[in-house]
C-alpha distance (Angstrom), angle and dihedral (degrees) to the residues before:
residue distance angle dihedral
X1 . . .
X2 4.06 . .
X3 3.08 128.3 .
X4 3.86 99.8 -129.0
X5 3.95 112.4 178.9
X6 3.67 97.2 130.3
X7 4.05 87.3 46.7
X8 3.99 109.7 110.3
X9 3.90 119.8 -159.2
X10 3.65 127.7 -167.2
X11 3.77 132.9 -164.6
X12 3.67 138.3 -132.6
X13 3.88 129.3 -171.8
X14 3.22 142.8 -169.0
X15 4.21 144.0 178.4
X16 3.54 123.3 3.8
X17 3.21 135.9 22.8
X18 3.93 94.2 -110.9
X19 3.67 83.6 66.9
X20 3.65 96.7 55.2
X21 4.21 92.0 51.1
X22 4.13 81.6 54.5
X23 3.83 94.6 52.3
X24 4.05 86.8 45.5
X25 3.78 79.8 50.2
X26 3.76 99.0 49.6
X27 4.41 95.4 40.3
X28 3.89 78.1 66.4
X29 2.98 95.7 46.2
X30 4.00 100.6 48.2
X31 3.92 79.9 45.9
X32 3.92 96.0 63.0
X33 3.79 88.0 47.4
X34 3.92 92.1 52.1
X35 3.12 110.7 -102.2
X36 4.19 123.5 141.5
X37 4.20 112.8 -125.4
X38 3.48 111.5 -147.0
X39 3.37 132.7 166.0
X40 3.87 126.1 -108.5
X41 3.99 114.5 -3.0
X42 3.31 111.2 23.1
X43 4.62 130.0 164.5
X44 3.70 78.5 -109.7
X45 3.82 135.0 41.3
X46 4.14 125.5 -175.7
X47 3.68 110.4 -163.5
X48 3.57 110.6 -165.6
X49 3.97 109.5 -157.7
X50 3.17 157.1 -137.4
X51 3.63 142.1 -153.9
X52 3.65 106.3 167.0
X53 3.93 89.0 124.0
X54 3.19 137.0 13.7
X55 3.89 93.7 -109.9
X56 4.06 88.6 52.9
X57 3.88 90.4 53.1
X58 4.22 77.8 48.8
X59 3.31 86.9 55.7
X60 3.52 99.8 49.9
X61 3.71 95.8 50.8
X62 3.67 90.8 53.7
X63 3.93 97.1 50.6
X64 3.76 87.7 49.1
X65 3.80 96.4 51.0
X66 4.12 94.8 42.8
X67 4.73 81.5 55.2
X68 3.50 86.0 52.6
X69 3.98 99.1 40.3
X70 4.17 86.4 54.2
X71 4.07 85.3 48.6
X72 3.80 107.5 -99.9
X73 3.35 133.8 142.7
X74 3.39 112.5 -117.2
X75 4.02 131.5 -148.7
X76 3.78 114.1 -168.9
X77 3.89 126.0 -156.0
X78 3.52 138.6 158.8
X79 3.69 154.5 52.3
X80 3.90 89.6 -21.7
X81 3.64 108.9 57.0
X82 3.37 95.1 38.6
X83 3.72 87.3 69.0
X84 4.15 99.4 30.3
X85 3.86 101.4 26.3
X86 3.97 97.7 154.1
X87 3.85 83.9 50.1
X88 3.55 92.4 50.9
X89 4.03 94.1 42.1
X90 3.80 90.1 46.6
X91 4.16 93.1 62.4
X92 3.76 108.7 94.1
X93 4.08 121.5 -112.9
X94 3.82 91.0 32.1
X95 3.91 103.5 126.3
X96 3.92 94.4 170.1
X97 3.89 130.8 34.2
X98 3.86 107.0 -166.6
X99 4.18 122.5 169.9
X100 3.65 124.9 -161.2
X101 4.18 102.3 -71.2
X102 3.82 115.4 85.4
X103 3.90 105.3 11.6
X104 3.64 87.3 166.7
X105 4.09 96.2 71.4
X106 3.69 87.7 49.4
X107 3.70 96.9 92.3
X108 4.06 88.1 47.2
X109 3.99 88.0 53.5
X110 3.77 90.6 50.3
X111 3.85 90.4 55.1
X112 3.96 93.2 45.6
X113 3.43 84.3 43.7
X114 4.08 93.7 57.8
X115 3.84 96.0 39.9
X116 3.73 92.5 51.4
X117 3.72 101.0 44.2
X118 3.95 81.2 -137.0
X119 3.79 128.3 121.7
X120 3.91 114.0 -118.1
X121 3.86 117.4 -141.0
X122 3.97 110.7 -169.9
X123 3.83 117.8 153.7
X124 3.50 112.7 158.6
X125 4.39 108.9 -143.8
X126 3.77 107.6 -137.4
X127 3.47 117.6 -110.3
X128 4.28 134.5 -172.7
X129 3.73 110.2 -86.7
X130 3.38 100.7 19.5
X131 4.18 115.8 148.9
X132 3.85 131.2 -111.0
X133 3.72 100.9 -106.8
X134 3.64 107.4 -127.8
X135 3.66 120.2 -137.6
X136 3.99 136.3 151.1
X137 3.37 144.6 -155.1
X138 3.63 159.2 -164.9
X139 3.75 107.3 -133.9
X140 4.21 118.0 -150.4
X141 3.97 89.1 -110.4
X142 3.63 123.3 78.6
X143 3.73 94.1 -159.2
X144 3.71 110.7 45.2
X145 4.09 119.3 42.0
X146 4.14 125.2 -167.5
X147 4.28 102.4 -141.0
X148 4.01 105.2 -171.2
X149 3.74 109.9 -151.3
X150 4.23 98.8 162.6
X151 3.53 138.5 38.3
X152 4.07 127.5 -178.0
X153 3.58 137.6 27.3
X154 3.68 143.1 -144.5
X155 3.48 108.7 -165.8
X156 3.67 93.6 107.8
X157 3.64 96.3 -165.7
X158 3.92 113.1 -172.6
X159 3.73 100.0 -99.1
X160 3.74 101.4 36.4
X161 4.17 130.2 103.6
X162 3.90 84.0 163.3
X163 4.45 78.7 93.6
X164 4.01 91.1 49.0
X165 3.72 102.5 44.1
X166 4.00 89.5 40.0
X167 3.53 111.3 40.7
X168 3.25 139.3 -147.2
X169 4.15 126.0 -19.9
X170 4.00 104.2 -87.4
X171 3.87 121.8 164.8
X172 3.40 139.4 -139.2
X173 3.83 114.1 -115.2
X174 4.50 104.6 -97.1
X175 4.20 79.8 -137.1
X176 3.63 87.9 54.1
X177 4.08 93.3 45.3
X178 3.65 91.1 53.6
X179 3.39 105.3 47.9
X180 4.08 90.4 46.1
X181 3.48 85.4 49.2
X182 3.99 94.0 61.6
X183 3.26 97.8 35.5
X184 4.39 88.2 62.2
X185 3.89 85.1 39.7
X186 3.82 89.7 56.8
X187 3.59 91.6 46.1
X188 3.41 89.6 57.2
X189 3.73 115.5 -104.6
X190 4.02 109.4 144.0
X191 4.03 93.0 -157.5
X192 3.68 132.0 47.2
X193 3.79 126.2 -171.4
X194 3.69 122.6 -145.4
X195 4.17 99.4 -147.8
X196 3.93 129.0 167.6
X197 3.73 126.7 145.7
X198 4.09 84.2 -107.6
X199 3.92 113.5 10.0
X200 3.26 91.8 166.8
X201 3.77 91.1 71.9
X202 4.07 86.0 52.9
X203 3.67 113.6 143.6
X204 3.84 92.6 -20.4
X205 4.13 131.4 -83.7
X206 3.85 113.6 6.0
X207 3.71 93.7 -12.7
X208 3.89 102.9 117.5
X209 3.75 95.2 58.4
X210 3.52 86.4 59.3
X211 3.61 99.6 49.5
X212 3.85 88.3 49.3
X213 3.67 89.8 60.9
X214 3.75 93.4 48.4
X215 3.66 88.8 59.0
X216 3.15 101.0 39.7
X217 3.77 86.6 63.5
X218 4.05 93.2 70.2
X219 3.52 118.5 132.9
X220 3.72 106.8 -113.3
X221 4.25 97.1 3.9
X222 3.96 104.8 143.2
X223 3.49 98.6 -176.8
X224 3.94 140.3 20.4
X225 3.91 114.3 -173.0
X226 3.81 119.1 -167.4
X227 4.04 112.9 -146.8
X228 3.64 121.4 -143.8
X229 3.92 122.7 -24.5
X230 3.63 122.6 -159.2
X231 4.11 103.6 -124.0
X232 3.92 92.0 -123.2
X233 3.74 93.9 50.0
X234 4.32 91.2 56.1
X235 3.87 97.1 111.5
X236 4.36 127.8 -170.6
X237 3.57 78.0 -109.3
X238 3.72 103.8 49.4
X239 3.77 89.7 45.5
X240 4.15 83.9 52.2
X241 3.79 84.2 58.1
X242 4.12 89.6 74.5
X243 3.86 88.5 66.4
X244 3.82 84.9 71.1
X245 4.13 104.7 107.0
X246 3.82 88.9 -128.4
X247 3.80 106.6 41.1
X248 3.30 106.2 107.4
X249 4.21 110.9 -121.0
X250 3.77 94.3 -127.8
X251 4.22 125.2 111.6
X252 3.62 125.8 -168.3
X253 3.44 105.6 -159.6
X254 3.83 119.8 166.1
X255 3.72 109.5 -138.1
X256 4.21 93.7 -171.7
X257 4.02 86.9 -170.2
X258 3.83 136.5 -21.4
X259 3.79 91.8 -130.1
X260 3.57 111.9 103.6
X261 4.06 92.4 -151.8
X262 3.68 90.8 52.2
X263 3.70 94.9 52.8
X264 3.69 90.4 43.4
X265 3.84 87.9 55.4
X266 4.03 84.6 42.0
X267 3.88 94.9 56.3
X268 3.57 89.2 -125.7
X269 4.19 107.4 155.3
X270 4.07 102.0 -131.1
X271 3.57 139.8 45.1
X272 3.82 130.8 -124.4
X273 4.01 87.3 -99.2
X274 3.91 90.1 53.9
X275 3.98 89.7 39.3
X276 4.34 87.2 51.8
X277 3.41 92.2 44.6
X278 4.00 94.8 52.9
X279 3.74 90.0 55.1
X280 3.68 92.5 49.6
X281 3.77 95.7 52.3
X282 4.06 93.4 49.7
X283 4.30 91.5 44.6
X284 3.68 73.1 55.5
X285 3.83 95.4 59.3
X286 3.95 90.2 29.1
X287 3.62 118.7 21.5
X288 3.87 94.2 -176.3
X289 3.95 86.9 55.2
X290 3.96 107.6 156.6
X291 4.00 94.8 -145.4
X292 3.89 113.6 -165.1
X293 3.63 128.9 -176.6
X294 3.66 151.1 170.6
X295 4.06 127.6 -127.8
X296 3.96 128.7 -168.8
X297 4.28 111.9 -147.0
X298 3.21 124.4 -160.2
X299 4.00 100.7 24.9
X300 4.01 115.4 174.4
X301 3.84 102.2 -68.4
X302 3.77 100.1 3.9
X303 3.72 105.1 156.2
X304 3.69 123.7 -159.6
X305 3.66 89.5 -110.0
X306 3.79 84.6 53.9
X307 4.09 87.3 51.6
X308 3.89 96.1 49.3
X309 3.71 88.8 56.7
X310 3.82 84.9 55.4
X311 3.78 92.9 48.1
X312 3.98 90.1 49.7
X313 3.82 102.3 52.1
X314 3.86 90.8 40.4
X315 4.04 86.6 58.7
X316 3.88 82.0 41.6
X317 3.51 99.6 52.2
X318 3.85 93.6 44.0
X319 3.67 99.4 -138.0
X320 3.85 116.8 -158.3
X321 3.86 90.5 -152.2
X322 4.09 130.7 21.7
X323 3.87 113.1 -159.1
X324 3.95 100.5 -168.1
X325 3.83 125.7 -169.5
X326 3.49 140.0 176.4
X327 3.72 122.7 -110.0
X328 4.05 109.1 -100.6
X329 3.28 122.5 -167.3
X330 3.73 114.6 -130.9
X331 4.17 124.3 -161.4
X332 3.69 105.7 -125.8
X333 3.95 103.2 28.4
X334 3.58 114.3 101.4
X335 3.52 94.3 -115.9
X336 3.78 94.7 66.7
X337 3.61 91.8 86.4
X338 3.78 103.7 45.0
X339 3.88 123.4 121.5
X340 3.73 121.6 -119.8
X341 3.60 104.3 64.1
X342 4.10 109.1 -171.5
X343 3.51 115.0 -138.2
X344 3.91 121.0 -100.3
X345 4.04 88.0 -116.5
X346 3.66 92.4 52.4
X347 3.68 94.8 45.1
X348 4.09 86.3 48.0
X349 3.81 88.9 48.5
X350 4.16 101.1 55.3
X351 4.38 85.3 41.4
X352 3.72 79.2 58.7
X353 4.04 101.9 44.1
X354 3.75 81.2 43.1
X355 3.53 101.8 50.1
X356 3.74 80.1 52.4
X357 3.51 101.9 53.5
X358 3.66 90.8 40.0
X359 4.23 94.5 59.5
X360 4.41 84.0 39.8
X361 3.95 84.6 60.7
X362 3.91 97.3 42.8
X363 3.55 87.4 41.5
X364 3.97 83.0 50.4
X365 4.08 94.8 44.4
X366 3.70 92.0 44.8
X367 4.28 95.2 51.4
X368 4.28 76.4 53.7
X369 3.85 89.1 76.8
X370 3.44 110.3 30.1
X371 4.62 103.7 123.5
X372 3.86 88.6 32.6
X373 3.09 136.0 104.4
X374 3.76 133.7 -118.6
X375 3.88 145.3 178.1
X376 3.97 104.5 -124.6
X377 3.95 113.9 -165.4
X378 4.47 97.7 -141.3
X379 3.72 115.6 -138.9
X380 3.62 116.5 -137.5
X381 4.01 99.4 -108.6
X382 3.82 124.5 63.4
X383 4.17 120.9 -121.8
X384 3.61 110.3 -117.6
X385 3.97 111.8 -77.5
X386 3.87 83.9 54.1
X387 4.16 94.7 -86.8
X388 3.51 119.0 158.1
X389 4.20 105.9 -126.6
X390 4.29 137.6 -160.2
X391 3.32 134.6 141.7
X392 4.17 124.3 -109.5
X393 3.74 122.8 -121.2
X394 3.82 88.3 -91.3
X395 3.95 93.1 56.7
X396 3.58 91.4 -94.6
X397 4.07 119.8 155.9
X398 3.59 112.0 -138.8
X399 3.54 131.5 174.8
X400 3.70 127.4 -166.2
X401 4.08 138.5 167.9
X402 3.84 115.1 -103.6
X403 3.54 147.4 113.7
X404 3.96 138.3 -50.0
X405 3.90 82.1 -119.8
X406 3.94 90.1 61.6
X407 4.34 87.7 68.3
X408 3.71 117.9 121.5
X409 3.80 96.1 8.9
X410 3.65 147.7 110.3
X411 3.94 111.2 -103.2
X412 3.66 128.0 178.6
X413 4.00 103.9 -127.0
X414 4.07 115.5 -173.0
X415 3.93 99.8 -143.6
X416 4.16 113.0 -120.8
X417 3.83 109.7 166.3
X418 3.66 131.2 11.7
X419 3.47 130.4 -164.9
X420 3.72 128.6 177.3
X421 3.75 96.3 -89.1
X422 3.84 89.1 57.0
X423 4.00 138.5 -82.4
X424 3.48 154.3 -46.4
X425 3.74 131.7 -137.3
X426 3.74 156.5 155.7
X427 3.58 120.4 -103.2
X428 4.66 99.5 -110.4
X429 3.77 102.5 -124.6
């Protein structure tokens, strides 16, 4: 193999956050091997996909042919070519084409790769049984630390690849969770995040609530955020899990639509009724709960009847935060072929009434705390303007003057103005 000290390597990511923990997993990894990470241009560029949508997958293709254009080599891994490798292998520059099974000989393919001069194509199918592939990883911030415990799902709702290009549900060993757990908490991070593409799945029936509580019981762990839940898979017992003193009081729950024939048609496994009365039981447990979701418009015969119902049990639910996304139609999902295609203008119009709504009811949330007082975990950059900036238990933003000293603690912040990006404050002396 070469010897490649003088060899820089940048990174590019996009979708979820589960994607960003595996490109902090493979810089590390390109590290050990010895390559240089830089940031920006670099002799060789990973793009870590994803293909979500069909305008992410877009996206992707263009980011990989603008490396190649300014003369990189480029290594491509992923969501997307694990569900379109030919396409993937056919764009020129691309030296490697990796999937989402064995990150960690992606660094060693990029070096065959270089002292070849031949393109590598490995994309592992998925297969029944296989094992969660355990990695780990020091992320950039000191305060705030991703902790994947799930990969996979089988769901299979109607509009989703997410199932195909991930695989199956497989776990993470609860031994194994702990003891990477610790070792971030005694490297200081205040804030771990419990992210999967399906946690709910995690370690089968009733299983996740009880790993939550084992972490929870860290010496010295401030915080423990739980990623995106499937609605259906929100248990009495995983709503018990926000009495904890260090579990954050923040949901994401994605909603998809509040019309009960769309989600049928969708595959989705609950009903608005089931979906209101979740959120009900948790404000129960946590009446400041910051509750975050995610809604499709425009699915395959979505009428606007079907959209008002949407509209009314978002303002119902009181979100804090509305991700909204057009329907995309992806080859391979069931949903592909349905009849009742809405128009591009239509589906452009209720993303815009819903991006709307969803800043009126963050603007609404937000006005809920200004004159109290709340603990605000700072990041380690300022915003623009020179504000120090965290997010509340609740999933709040908040920024707030102070000092450099203040960085990568807990500060008590009185809330003053709120806007529907977040809050304001004054540092509580």
């Amino acid at each position: 193999m070469l010897g490649l000290p003088d060899k820089t390597v940048s990174f590019r990511t996009f979708g979820c956050k589960q994607n960003q923990y595996d490109t902090d997993f493979l810089r590390e990894s390109f590290e050990r091997k010895g390559f240089t990470v830089v940031q920006g241009d670099a002799d060789v560029v990973v793009i870590n996909t994803c293909a979500v949508t069909s305008r992410s997958a877009q996206k992707c293709r263009q980011a990989i042919r603008a490396a190649a254009r300014k003369g990189a080599k480029v290594v491509v891994t992923g969501c997307y070519p694990q569900i379109a490798t030919r396409e993937v292998q056919e764009i020129p520059g691309v030296i490697v084409v990796g999937g989402v099974r064995e990150r960690g000989r992606l660094a060693d393919l990029a070096l065959a790769a270089l002292e070849t001069g031949e393109p590598v194509v490995e994309v592992k199918p998925h297969v029944d049984g296989e094992e969660f592939e355990e990695t780990s990883v020091e992320t950039p911030s000191l305060t705030r630390a991703y902790l994947k415990i799930q990969e996979g799902c089988g769901d299979y709702c109607t509009y989703c690849i997410v199932p195909y290009a991930r695989g199956p549900s497989r776990s993470r060993r609860p031994e194994s969770v702990i003891r990477e757990a610790e070792r971030l908490v005694q490297r200081g991070y205040k804030e771990i995040v419990l992210t999967g593409t399906h946690i709910g799945l995690y370690g089968g029936e009733g299983m996740l609530p009880s790993l939550i509580e084992r972490v929870s019981r860290i010496h010295g762990l401030i915080r423990i955020r739980i990623s995106s839940l499937e609605p259906h898979d929100v248990t009495p017992e995983l709503i018990d899990c926000l009495r904890l003193p260090n579990v954050c009081h923040h949901l994401h729950l994605p909603l998809q639509s509040g019309s009960d024939r769309v989600l049928r048609m969708m595959g989705r496994r609950y009903d608005a009724a089931l979906f209101m009365d979740i959120v009900g039981r948790a404000r129960q447990v946590a009446p400041d709960l910051g509750l975050t979701t995610d809604i499709i418009a425009g699915f395959p015969g979505e009428t606007e009847a079907d959209f008002q119902d949407t509209l009314e049990l978002a303002r119902a639910a009181g979100f804090s935060r509305i991700h909204a996304f057009k329907y995309s139609p992806r080859p391979g999902t069931r949903a592909h072929g349905f009849e009742g295609k809405v128009p591009e203008k239509v589906k452009e119009e209720r993303v815009s009434t819903l991006i709307t709504r969803g800043r009126e009811l963050s603007t609404a949330f937000h006005r809920k705390l200004v004159g109290r007082g709340f603990e605000v975990l700072v990041e380690d950059d300022r915003e623009a303007g020179g504000y120090l900036a965290g997010f509340t238990r609740n999933y709040v933003r908040c920024r707030f003057p102070g000092e450099d000293d203040l960085m990568g603690k807990v500060v008590n912040v009185t809330v003053e103005e709120a806007g529907p990006l977040g809050v304001t404050g004054t540092p509580r002396r």
